[in-house]
Kinemage of the C-alpha trace (Angstrom):
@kinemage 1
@onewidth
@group {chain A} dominant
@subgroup {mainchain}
@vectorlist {calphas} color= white
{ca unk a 1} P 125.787 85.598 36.500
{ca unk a 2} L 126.052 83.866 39.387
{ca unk a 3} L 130.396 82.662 39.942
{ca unk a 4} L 130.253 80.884 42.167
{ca unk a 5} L 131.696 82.977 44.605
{ca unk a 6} L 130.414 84.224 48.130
{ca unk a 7} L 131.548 86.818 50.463
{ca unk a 8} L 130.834 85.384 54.476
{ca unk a 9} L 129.718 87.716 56.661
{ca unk a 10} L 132.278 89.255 59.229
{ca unk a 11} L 132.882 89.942 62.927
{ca unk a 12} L 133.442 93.747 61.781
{ca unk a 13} L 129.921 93.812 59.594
{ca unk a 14} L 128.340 92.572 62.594
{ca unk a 15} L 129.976 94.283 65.158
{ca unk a 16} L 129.347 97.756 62.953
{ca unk a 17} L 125.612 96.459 63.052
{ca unk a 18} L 125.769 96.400 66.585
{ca unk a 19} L 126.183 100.176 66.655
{ca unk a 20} L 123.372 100.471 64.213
{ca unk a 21} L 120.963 98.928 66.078
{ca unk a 22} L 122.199 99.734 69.798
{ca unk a 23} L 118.461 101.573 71.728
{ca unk a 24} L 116.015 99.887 68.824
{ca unk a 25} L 116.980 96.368 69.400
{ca unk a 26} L 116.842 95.471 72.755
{ca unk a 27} L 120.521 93.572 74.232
{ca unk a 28} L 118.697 90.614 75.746
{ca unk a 29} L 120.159 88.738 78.872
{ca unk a 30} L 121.321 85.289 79.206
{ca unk a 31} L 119.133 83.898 81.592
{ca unk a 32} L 120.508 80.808 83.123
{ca unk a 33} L 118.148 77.666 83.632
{ca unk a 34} L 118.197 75.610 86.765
{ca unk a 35} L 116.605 72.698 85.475
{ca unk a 36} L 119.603 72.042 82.930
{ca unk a 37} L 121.896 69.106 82.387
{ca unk a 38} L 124.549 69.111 85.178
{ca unk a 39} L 126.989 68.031 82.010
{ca unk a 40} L 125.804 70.905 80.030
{ca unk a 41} L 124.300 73.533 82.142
{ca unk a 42} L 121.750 75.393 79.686
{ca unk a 43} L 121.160 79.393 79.462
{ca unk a 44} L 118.708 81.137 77.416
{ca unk a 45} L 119.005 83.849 74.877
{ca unk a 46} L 115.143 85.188 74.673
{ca unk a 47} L 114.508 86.771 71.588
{ca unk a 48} L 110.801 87.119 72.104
{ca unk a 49} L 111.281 90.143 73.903
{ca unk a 50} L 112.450 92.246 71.341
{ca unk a 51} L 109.647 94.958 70.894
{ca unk a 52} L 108.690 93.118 67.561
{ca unk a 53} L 108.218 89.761 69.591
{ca unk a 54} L 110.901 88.042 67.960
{ca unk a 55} L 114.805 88.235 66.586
{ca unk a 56} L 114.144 89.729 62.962
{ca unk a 57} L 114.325 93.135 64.505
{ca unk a 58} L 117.968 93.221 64.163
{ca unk a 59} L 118.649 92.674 60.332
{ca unk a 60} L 115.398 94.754 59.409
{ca unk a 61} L 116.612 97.521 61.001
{ca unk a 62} L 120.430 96.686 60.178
{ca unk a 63} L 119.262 96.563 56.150
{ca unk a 64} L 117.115 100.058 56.172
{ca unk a 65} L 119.598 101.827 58.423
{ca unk a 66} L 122.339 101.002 55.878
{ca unk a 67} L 120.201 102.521 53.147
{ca unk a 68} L 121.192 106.154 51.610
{ca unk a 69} L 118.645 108.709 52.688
{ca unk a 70} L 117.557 108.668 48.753
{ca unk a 71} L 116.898 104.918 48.852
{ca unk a 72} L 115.167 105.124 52.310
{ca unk a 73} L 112.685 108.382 50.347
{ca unk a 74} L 111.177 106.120 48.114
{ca unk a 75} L 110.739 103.257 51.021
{ca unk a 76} L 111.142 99.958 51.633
{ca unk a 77} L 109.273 96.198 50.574
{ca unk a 78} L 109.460 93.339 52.181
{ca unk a 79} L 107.322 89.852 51.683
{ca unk a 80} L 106.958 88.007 54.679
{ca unk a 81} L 103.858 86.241 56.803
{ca unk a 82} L 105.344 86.946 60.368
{ca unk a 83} L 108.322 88.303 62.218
{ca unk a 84} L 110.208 89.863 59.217
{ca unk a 85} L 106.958 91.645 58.381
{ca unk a 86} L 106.626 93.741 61.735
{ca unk a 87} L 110.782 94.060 62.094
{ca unk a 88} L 110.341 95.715 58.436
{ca unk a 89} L 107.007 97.843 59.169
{ca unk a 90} L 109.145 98.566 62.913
{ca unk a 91} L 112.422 99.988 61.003
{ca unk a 92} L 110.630 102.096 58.649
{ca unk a 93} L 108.071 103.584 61.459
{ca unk a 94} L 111.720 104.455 62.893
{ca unk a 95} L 112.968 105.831 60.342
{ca unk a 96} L 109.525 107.880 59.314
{ca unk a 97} L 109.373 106.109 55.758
{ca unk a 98} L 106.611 104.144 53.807
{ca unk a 99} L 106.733 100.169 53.920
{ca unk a 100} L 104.959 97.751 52.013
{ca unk a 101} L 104.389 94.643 53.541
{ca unk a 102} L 103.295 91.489 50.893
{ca unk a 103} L 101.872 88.380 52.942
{ca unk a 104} L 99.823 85.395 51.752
{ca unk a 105} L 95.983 85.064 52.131
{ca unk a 106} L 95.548 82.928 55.240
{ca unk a 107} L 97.957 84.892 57.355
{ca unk a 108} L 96.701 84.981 60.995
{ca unk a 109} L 94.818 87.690 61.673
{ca unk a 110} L 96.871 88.849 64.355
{ca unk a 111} L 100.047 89.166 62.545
{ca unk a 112} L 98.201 91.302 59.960
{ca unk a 113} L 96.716 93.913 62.379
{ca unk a 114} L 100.416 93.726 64.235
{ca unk a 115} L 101.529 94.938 60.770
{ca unk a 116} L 99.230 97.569 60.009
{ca unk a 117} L 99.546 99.064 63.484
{ca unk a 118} L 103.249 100.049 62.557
{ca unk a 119} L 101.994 101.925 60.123
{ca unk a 120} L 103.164 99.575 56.869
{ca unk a 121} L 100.645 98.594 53.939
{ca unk a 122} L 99.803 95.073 54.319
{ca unk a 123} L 99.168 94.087 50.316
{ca unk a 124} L 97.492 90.658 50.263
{ca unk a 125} L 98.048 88.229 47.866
{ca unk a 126} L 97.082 84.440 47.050
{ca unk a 127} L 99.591 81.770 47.994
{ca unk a 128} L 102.986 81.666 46.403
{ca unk a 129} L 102.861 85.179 44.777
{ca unk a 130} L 104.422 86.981 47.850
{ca unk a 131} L 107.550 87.419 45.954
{ca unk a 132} L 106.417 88.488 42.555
{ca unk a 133} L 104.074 91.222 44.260
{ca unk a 134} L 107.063 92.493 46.089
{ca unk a 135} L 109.268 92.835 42.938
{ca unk a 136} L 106.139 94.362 41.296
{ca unk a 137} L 106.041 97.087 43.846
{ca unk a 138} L 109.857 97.329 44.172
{ca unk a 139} L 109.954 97.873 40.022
{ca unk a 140} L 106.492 100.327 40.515
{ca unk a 141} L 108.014 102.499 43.185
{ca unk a 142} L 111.466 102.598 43.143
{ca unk a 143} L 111.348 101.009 46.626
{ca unk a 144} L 114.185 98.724 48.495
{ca unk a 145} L 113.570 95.553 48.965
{ca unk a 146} L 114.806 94.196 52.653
{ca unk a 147} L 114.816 90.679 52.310
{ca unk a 148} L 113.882 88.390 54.987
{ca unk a 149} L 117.400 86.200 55.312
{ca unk a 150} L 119.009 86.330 51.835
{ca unk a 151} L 121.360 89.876 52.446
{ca unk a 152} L 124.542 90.694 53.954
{ca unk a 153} L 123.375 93.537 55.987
{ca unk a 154} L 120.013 91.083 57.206
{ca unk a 155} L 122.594 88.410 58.158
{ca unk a 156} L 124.993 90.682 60.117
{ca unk a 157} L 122.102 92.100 61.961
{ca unk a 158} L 121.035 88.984 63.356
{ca unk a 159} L 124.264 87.927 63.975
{ca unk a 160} L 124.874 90.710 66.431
{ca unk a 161} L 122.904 87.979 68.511
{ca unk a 162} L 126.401 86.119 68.663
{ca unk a 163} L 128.343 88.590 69.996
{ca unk a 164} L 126.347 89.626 73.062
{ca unk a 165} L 126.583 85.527 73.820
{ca unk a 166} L 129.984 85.748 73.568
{ca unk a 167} L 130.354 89.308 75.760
{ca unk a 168} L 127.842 87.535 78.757
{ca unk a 169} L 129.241 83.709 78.380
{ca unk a 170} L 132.728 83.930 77.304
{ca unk a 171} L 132.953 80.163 78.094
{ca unk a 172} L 130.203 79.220 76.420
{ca unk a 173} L 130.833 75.826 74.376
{ca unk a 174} L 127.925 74.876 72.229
{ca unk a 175} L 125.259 77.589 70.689
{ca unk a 176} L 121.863 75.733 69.749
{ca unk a 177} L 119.976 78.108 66.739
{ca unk a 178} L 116.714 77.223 64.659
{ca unk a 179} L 117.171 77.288 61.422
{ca unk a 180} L 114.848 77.591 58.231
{ca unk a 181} L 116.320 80.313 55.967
{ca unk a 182} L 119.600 80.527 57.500
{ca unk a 183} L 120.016 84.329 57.973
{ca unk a 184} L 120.012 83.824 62.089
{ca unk a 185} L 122.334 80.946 62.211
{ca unk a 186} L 124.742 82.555 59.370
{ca unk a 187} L 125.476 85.490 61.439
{ca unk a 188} L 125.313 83.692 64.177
{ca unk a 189} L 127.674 81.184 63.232
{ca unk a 190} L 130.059 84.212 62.062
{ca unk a 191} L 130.408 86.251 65.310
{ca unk a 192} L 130.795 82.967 66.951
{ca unk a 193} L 133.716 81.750 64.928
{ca unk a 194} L 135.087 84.961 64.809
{ca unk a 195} L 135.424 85.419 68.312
{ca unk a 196} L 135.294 82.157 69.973
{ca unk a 197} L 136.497 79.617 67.428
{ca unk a 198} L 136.189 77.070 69.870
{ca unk a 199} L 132.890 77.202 70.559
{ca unk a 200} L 130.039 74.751 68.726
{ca unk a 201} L 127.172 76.230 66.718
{ca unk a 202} L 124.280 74.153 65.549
{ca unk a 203} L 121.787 74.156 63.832
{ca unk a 204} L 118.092 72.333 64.993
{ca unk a 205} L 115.372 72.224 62.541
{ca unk a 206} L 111.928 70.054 62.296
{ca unk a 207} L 112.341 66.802 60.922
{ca unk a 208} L 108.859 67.822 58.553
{ca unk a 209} L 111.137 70.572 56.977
{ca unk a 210} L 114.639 69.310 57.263
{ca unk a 211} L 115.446 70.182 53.861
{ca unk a 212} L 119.019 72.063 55.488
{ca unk a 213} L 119.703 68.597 57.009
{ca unk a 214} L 119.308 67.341 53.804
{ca unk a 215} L 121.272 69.656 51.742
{ca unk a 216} L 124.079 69.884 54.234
{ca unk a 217} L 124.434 66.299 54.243
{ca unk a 218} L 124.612 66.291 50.293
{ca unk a 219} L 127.036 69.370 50.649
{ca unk a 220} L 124.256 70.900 48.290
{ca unk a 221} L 121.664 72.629 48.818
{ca unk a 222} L 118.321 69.804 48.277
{ca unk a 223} L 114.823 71.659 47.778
{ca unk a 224} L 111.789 70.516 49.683
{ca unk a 225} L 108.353 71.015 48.390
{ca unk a 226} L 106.649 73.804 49.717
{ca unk a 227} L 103.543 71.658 50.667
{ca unk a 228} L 106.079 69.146 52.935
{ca unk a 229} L 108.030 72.206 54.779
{ca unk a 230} L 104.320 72.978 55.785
{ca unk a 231} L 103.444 70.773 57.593
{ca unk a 232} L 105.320 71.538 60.571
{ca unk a 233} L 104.012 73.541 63.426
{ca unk a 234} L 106.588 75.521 63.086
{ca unk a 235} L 105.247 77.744 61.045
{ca unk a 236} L 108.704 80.778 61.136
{ca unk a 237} L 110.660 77.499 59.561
{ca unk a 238} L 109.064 76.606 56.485
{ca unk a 239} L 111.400 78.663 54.286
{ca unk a 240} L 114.760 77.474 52.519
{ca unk a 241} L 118.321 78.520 52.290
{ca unk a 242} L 119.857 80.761 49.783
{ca unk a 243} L 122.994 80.386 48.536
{ca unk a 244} L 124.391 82.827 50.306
{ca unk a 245} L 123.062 81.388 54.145
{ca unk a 246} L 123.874 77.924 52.961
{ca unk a 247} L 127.660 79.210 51.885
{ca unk a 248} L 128.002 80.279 55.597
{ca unk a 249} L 126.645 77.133 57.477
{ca unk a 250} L 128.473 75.198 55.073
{ca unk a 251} L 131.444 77.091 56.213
{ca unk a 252} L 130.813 77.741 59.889
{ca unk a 253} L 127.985 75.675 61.359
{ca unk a 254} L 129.081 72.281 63.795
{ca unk a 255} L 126.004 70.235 63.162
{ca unk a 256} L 122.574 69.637 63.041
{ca unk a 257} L 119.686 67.614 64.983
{ca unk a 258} L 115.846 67.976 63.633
{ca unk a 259} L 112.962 67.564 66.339
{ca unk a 260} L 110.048 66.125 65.915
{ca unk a 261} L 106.320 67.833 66.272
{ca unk a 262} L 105.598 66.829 69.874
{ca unk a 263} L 109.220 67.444 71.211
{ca unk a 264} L 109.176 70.980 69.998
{ca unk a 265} L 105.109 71.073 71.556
{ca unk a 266} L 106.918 69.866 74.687
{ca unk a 267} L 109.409 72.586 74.363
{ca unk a 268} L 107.102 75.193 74.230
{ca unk a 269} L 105.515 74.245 77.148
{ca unk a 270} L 108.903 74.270 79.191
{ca unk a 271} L 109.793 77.327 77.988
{ca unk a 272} L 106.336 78.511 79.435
{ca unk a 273} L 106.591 76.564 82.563
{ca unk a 274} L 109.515 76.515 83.758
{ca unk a 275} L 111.640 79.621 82.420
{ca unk a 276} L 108.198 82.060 82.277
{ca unk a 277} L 108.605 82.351 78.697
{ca unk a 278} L 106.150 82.912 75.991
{ca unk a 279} L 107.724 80.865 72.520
{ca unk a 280} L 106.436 80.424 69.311
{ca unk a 281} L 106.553 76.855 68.121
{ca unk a 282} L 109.705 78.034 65.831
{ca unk a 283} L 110.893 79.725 68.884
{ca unk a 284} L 111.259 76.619 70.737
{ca unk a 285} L 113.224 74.610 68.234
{ca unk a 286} L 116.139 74.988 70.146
{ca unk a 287} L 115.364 74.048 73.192
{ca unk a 288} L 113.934 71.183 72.020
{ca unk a 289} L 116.808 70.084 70.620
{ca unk a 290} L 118.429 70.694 74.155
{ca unk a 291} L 115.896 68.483 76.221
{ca unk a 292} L 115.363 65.860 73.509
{ca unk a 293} L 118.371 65.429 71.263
{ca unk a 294} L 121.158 65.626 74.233
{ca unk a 295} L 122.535 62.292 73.343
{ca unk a 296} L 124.167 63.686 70.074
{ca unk a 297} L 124.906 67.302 70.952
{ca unk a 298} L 128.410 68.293 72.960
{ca unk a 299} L 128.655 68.562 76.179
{ca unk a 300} L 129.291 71.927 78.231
{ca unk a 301} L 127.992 75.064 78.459
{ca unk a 302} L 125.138 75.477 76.148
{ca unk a 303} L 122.986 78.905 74.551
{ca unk a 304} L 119.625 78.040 72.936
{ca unk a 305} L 118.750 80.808 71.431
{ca unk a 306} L 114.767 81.165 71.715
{ca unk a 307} L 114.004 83.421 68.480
{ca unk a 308} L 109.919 84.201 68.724
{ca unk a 309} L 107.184 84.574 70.678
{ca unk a 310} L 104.703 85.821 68.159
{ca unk a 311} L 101.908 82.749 68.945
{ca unk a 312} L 98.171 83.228 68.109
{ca unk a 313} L 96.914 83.152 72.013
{ca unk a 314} L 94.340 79.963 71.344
{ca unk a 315} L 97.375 77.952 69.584
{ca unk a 316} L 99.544 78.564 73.237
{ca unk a 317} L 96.566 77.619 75.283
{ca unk a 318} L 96.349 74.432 73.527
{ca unk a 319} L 100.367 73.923 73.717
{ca unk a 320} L 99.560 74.193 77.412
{ca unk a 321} L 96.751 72.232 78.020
């Protein structure tokens, strides 16, 4: 039964997940951008170079390192069409255990064979029965199931994130984070407030799935249909919040812009251009909130985090051209 009640994340979970996860995830730099705002000088925090390509490294391997060696036998599920599909097949290959994988019909290619080559069983299903088939195999084997953003340990992971901004920016006033299920911004949002109360951390979405806008402005959370969330290019943002990420940014997170399709095509190509970056369409979300949504953001020092840079190499041409 569900009370009602939910247990935030803290700056000890995360900062124990740091230690998990120190020499698999790599500590990536701030990398400061000339071409900022003078009023709110911009750095980056580039995800995409995590050997997975993207942030979800962190919680995977958080969740399956906090396993017990008898959980971790039996191996690990996880249903996902991207990022939290390699981190999972990643932390298992790590940890020398089996994986199964569950991801739509229709996934790119690439993401499939990215999979496979970590040594995880890719089991493909038809749209919408990615969760079922996991809970199938979970119930079949006696496997764990490492959610992609709905999990304590996933959420403390990712927000380990927070606390090297904090340890290379100590200043920093305003942290920009995409958001879609809410396990990145929720442990974000934690080590932030935990160790620099001060600072700002918000949220940027796409306006053709702003279902978080929506809920957080109805202090509840507000369910999109799945055919509206996908519309957006963004294709890591189509999912929603759980209870348990919404109870955080409910709790912890500033604010919240959305961006529109061709400011976060924009984005991509200034991350490309201009900082040397590779970012996924979902990985750009923040910095297109920077360049094109300045007017209602704070002012000062500002960290967009840039989470992926998993993109199929014809879609980045095209962003390019």
């Amino acid at each position: 039964m569900h009370t009602g009640v939910v247990n935030l994340v803290t700056v000890d979970d995360i900062e124990a997940a740091a230690a998990r996860i120190q020499g698999v995830a790599v500590r990536t730099p701030l990398v400061p951008c000339l071409w900022g705002d003078p009023d709110r000088p911009l750095w980056l925090k580039p995800e995409n170079l995590q050997p997975v390509g993207a942030f979800k490294i962190r919680g995977a391997y958080n969740a399956v390192a906090r396993l017990t060696d008898e959980q971790r036998a039996r191996g690990v599920v996880a249903y996902s069409s991207g990022n939290h599909a390699q981190a999972v097949a990643y932390a298992a290959r790590e940890f020398g255990i089996r994986a199964w994988i569950v991801v739509p019909e229709g996934t790119p290619q690439v993401k499939v064979d990215a999979t496979r080559a970590l040594g995880a069983e890719v089991v493909l299903v038809a749209a919408g029965q990615r969760e079922t088939r996991a809970y199938e195999i979970v119930a079949e084997r006696g496997a764990a199931l490492i959610p992609p953003f709905d999990h304590p340990d996933v959420i403390a992971g990712q927000g380990t994130i927070g606390l090297e901004i904090v340890a290379d920016l100590a200043e920093v006033d305003l942290v920009l984070v995409p958001v879609s299920g809410g396990g990145l911004i929720s442990g974000v949002a934690a080590a932030m407030k935990g160790l620099r109360p001060g600072a700002q951390v918000w949220a940027v979405e796409p306006e053709l799935a702003a279902d978080t806008a929506a809920s957080l402005r109805a202090g509840h959370l507000v369910s999109w249909p799945v055919e509206d969330r996908d519309r957006t290019i963004a294709d890591g943002l189509r999912s929603q919040p759980s209870e348990l990420t919404f109870a955080h940014q409910r709790a912890l997170v500033d604010g919240i812009v959305t961006v529109a399709e061709d400011e976060i095509r924009d984005a991509v190509a200034v991350l490309a251009h201009r900082a040397n970056l590779v970012a996924e369409p979902s990985g750009a979300v923040a910095t297109a909130g920077y360049l094109h949504h300045a007017g209602e953001l704070p002012r000062g020092r500002t960290v967009a985090v840039v989470s992926g840079g998993n993109v199929d190499p014809a879609a980045l041409a095209a962003l390019l051209a």
